[in-house]
C-alpha positions in Angstrom: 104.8 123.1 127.1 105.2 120.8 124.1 108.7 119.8 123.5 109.6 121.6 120.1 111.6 118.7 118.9 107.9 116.6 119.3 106.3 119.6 117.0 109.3 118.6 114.5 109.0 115.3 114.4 105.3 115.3 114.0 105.9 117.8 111.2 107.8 115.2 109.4 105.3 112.6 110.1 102.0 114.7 108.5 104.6 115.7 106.1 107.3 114.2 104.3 106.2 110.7 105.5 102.7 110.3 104.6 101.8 113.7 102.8 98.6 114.3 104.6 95.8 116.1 103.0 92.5 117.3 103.3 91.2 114.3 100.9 92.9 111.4 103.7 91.4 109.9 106.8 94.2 109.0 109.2 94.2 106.7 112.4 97.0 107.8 114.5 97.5 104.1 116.6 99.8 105.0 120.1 101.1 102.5 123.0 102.1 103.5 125.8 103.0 107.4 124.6 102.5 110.5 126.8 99.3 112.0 126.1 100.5 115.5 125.4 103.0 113.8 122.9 99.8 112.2 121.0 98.0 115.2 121.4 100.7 117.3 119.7 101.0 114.8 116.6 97.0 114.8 116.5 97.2 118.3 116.3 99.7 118.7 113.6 97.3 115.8 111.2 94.7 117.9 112.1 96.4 121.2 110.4 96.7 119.6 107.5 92.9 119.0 107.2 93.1 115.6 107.4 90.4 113.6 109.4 92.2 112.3 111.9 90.9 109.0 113.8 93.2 108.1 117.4 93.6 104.5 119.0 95.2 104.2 122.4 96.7 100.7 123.4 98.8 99.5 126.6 101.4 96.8 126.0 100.6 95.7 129.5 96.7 95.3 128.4 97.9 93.5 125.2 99.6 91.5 126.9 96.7 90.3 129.2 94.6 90.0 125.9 97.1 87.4 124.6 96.9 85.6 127.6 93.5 84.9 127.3 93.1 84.9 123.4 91.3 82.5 121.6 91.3 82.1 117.5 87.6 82.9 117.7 88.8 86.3 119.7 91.2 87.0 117.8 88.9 86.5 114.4 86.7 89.1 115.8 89.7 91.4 116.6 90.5 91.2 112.9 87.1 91.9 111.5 86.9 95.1 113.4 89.8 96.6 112.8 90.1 95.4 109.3 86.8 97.4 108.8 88.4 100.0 110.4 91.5 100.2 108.2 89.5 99.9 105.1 88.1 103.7 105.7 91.6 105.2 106.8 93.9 106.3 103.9 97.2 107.0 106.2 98.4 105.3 109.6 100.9 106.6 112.1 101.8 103.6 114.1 103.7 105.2 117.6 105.0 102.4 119.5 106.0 102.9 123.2 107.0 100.0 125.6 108.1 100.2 128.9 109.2 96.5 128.8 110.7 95.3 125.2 110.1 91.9 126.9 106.6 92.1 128.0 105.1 89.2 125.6 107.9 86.5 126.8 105.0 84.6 128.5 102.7 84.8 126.1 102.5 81.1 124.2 104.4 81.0 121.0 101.2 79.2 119.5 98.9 82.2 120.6 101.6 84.7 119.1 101.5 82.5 116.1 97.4 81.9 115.6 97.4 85.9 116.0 99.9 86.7 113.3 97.9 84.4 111.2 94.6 85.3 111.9 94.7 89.2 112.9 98.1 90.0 111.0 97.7 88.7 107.8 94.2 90.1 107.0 94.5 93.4 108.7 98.3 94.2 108.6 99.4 92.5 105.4 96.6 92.4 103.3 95.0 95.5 104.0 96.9 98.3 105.5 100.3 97.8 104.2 98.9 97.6 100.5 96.4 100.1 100.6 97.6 103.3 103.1 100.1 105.7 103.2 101.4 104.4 106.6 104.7 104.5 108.9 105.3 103.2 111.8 107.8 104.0 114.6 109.2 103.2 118.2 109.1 106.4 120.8 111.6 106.8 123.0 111.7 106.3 126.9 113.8 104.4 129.3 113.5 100.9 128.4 115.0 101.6 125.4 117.8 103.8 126.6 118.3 101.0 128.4 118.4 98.6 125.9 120.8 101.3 123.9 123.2 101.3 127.0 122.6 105.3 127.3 121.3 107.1 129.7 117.2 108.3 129.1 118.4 112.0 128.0 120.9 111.1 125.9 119.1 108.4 123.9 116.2 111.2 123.7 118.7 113.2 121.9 119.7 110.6 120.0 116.9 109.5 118.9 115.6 112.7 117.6 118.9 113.5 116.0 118.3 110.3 114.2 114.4 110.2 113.1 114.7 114.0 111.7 117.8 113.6 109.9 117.9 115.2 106.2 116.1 112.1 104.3 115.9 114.2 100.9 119.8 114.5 101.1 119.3 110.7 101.6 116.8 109.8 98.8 119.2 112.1 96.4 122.2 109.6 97.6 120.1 105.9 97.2 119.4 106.6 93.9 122.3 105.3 92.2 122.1 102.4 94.7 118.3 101.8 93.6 118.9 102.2 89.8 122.1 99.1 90.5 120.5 97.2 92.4 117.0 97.2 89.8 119.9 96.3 86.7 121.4 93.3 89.3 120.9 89.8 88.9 123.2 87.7 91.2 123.9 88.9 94.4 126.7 87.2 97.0 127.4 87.5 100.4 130.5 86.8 102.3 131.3 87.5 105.9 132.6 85.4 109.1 130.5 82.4 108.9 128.1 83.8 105.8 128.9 82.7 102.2 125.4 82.8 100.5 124.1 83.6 97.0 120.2 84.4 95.6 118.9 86.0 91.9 117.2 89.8 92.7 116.7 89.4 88.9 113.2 91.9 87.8 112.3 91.8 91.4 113.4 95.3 91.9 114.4 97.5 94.7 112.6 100.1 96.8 114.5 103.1 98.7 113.4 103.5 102.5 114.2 107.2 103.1 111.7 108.4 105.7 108.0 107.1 103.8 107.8 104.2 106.0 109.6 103.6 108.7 111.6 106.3 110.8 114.5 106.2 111.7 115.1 105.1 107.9 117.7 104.3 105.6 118.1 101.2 103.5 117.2 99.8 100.2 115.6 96.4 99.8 114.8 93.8 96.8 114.0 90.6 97.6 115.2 87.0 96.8 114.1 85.1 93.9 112.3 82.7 95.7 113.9 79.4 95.1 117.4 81.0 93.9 119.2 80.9 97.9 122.0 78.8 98.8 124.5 78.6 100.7 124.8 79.7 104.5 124.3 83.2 106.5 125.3 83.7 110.2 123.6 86.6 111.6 126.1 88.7 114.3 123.4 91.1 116.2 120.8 89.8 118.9 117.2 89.9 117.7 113.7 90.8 119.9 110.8 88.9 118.5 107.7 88.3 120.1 108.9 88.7 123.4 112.2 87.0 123.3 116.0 87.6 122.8 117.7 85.6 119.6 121.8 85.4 119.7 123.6 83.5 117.2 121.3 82.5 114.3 122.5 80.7 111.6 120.7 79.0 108.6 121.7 77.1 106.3 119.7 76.9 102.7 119.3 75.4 100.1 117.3 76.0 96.7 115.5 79.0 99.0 114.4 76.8 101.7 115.9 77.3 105.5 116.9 73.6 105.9 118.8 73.8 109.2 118.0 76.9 111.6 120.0 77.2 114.8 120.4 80.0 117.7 121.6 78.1 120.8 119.7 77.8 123.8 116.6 79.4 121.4 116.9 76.7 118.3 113.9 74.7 119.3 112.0 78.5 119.3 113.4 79.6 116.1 112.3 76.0 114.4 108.7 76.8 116.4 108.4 80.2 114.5 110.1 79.0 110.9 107.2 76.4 110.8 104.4 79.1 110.9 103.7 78.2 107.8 105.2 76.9 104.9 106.2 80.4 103.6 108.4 81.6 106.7 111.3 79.2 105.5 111.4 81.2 102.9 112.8 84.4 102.5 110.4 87.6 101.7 113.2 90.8 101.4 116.9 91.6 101.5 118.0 95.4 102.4 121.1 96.9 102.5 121.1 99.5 105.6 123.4 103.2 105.7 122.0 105.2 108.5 124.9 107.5 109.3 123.7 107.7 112.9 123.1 104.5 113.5 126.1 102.2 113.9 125.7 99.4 117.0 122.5 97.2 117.7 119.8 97.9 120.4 117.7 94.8 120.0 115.0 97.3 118.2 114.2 96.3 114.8 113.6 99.8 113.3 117.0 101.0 114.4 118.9 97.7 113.9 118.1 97.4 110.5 119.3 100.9 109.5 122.6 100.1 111.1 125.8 101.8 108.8 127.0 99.3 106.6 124.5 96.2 107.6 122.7 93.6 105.3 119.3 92.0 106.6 117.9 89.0 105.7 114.2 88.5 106.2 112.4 85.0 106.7 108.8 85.9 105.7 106.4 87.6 104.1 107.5 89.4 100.4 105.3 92.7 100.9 105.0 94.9 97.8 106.8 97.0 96.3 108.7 95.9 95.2 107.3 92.7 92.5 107.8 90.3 95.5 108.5 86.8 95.1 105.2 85.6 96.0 106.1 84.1 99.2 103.7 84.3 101.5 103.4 83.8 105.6 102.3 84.9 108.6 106.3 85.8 110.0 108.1 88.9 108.6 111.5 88.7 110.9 113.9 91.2 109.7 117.6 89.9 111.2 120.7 92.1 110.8 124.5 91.5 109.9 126.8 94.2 110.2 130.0 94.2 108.1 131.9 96.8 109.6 135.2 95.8 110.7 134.7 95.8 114.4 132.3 93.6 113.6 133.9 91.0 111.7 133.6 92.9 108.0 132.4 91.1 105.1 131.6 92.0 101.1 129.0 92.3 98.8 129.1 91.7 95.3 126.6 92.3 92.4 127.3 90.1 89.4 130.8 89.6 90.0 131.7 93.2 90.9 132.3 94.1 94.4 130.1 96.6 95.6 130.9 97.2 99.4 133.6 95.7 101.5 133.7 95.9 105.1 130.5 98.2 105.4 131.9 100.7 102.8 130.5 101.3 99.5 133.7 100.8 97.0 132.0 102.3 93.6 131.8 106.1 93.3 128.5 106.4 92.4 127.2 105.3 95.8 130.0 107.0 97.9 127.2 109.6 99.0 125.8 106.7 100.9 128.6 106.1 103.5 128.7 107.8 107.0 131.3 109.7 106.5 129.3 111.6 103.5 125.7 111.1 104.2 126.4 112.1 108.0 128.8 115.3 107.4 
């Protein structure tokens, strides 16, 4: 029997998320889910008389591919599914992984000459600009592990979470959205972060269940050459296979001139020099997910986190205008400014705006926990 709460959420997928119709081909694109799971959220595309088109992938498998892949390989990769992505009008991306860590032995210069020659072309040239797509992590126990919860109680969790009321949360970004379109100047203080960047008619886009789930943020993006100054980033980030604590740049006229993370510096410096466009930064996003409030090393919950800022090195996807920095790397990195965690401020042309993970004008009270999660 198909768990009800999987009926739910695949409601909310077909539905609210990507608005499937009759007129759309989707491609529903699983790793390592439970068939019956897949089967359910097939199904409920399906009723909406969408075509509906399924890939199955294994991280284990990937893995093994990347082990062997060569830039010719990996060209090929990209033609066919960049083909494929050109007939689909919506994506589901369901990402399972029984080991968050299963890519640490893959080369950082394979990881890289695949971002660069599969991801750009399929991922950010094609799908991302032209489908209705969302993408999400499923739950199981390596990342109730990674939680520190049990597997039940991250299940419940986690569906408490993805299916929360995201119209009640569009209604309350609003007011953020409208500021944060009218801001030019934006600063940043925290423990070890002092940093300022122009969002000036680059605009901002709400995140309230279209894209990614769990959602809630909003996120502009830098003028390109307008950041200065220093950020220290206070949670532990997972990319490509590998654990980053402590990361702290320092930059100047937009450009990451100094990058550190400890033991992982001469990695972080590896992935900053993709290309010329990951030292620069591609989108800034203020997070207020009720339900979300400590880090899991999971970049779709982290980023969410209650009263968090992230800072992305990377790729400026669009909406909004962009900056027109391009690359190959899109690394989201959180700061949370809650108290426990060391607090910090925000302030929009001179005016503070939130203090210590709080929102401090009225208008965007709606968008704390205690009001957005009652």
């Amino acid at each position: 029997m198909v768990d009800p709460r999987v009926t739910r959420f695949a409601e909310l997928l077909a539905g609210h998320s990507t608005n499937l119709s009759k007129e759309d081909r989707v491609l529903v694109h699983a790793f390592d889910l439970p068939a019956e799971a897949v089967a359910e959220i097939v199904r409920v595309c399906q009723s909406t008389g969408a075509e509906v088109f399924v890939r199955l992938e294994s991280q284990l498998v990937r893995r093994q591919l990347m082990l062997g892949m060569t830039e010719a390989n990996a060209a090929t990769y990209a033609d066919i599914e960049k083909h494929e992505m050109e007939r689909m009008t919506a994506y589901i991306a369901l990402r399972g992984a029984q080991n968050a860590l299963e890519q640490a032995d893959v080369p950082s210069e394979t990881l890289a000459m695949w971002q660069r020659v599969f991801g750009v072309p399929v991922t950010n040239e094609t799908r991302v600009p032209n489908t209705k797509w969302v993408a999400l992590r499923w739950p199981n126990p390596s990342m109730a592990q990674q939680a520190g919860m049990s597997t039940q109680g991250f299940e419940d969790f986690y569906f408490r979470v993805c299916t929360m009321d995201y119209a009640r949360m569009k209604k309350a970004c609003e007011p953020l959205k409208d500021l944060m379109n009218r801001t030019d100047a934006v600063h940043l203080l925290g423990p070890g972060t002092d940093l300022t960047f122009s969002i000036k008619d680059i605009g901002a886009v709400m995140c309230v269940g279209h894209r990614n789930i769990p959602d809630g943020e909003c996120f502009s993006c830098p003028v390109k050459d307008s950041v200065n100054g220093v950020v220290q980033y206070n949670t532990a980030s997972l990319f490509q296979g590998q654990v980053f604590e402590n990361v702290r740049y320092v930059v100047k006229d937009g450009r990451i001139v100094e990058a550190t993370a400890g033991a992982q510096t001469d990695r972080l410096n590896e992935i900053l020099d993709t290309d010329e466009g990951a030292r620069y930064f591609g989108e800034w996003s203020l997070g207020f997910n009720p339900f979300i409030l400590h880090p899991m090393k999971d970049t779709l919950f982290d980023e969410k986190i209650a009263g968090s800022f992230h800072l992305t090195p990377g790729n400026a996807y669009p909406p909004p205008g962009g900056n027109g920095n391009k690359s190959a790397v899109h690394w989201d990195k959180v700061v949370i400014q809650r108290p426990e965690y060391g607090g910090g401020e925000i302030w929009f042309d001179g005016r503070l705006i939130r203090k210590d993970g709080l929102f401090v004008l009225p208008e965007l009270a709606d968008l704390n926990p205690d009001r957005l999660g009652a």
